[in-house]
C-alpha positions as CSV (number, residue, x, y, z in Angstrom):
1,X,-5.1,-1.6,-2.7
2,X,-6.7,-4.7,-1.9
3,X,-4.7,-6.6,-4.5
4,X,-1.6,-5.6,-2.4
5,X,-2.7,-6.1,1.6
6,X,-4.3,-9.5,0.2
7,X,-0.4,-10.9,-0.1
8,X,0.7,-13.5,2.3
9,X,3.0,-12.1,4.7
10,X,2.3,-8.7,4.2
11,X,0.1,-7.5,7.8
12,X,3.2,-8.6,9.4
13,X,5.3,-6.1,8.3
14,X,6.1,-2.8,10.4
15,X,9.3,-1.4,9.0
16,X,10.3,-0.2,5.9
17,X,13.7,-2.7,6.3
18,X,11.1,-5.8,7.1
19,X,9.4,-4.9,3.6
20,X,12.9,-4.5,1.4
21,X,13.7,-7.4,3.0
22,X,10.2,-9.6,2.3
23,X,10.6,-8.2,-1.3
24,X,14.5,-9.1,-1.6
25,X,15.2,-6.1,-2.5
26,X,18.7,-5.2,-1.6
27,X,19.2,-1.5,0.6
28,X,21.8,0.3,2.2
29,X,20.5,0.8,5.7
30,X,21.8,4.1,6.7
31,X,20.1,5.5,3.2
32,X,16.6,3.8,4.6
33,X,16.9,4.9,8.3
34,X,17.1,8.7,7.0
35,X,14.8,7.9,4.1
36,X,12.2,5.9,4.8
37,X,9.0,8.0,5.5
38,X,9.8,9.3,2.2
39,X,10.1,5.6,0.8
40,X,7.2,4.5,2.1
41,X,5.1,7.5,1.2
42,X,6.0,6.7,-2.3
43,X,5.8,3.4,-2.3
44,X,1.9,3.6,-0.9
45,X,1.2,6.1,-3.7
46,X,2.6,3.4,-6.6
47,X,0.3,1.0,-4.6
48,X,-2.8,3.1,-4.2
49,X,-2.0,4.1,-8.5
50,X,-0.7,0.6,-9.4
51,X,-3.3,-1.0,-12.4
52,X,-3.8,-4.2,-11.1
53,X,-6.1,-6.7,-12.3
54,X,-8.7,-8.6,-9.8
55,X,-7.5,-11.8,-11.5
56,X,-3.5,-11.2,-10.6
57,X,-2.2,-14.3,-9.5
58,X,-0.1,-14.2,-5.5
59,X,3.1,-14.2,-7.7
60,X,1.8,-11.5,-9.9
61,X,1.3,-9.2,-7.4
62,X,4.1,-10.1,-5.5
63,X,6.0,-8.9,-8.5
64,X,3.9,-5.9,-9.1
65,X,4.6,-4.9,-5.5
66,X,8.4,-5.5,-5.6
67,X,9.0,-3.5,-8.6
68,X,6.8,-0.7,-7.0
69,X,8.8,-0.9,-3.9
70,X,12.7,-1.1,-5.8
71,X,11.4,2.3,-7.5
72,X,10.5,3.6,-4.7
73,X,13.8,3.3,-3.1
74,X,15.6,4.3,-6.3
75,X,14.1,7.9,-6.0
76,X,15.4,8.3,-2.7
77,X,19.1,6.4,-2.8
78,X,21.3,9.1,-2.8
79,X,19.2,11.4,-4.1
80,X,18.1,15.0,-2.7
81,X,14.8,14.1,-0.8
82,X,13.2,17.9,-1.2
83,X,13.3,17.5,-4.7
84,X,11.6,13.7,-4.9
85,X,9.2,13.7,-2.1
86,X,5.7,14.2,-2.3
87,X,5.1,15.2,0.9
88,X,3.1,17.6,1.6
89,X,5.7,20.0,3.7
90,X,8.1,20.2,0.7
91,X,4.9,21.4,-1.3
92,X,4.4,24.8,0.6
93,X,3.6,27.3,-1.7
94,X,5.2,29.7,1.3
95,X,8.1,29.0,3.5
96,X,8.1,29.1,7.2
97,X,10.6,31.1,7.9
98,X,11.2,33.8,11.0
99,X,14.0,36.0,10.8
100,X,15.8,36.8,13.6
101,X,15.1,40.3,14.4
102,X,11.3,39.5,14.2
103,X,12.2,37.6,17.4
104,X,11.2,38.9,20.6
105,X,12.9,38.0,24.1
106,X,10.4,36.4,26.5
107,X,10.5,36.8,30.1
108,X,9.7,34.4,32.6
């Protein structure tokens, strides 16, 4: 991941808008504000999997990271986020779920 935080500009970033927009990578904004923990989740695993060579040049990488980043969004624009995310609370072997009756009034 080194190859990635070593790009100029990067540390500066704090939104997931402020990196689709260092990258150029065009984004409809009400599909990132409901999206983007997902986006960036995915986007951190490409980096953390991403072959990258030690000897990448700054534009190299800069592309790598794009392309990694445009995919990302891809498999979250308009799409159904349960069945794309990674996260960990979509993987739960059981659901959480409490019926109604099992519900008990509590006093105060």
């Amino acid at each position: 991941m080194d190859w990635f935080t070593s790009l100029d500009g990067i540390e500066e970033l704090e939104s997931a808008e402020a990196f689709l927009d260092f990258f150029g990578i065009p984004y409809e904004a009400a599909q990132v504000r409901s999206k983007r923990l997902h986006i960036m989740h995915h986007f951190n695993q490409q980096i953390k999997n991403a072959n990258s060579e030690r000897c990448m040049n700054e534009q190299d990488r800069f592309l790598l990271a794009k392309t990694l980043l445009a995919e990302s969004y891809r498999n979250f624009h308009h799409q159904d986020v349960k069945s794309n995310s990674t996260l960990g609370v979509y993987n739960r072997l059981t659901p959480s779920f409490v019926a109604m009756s099992k519900l008990q009034e509590v006093f105060l």
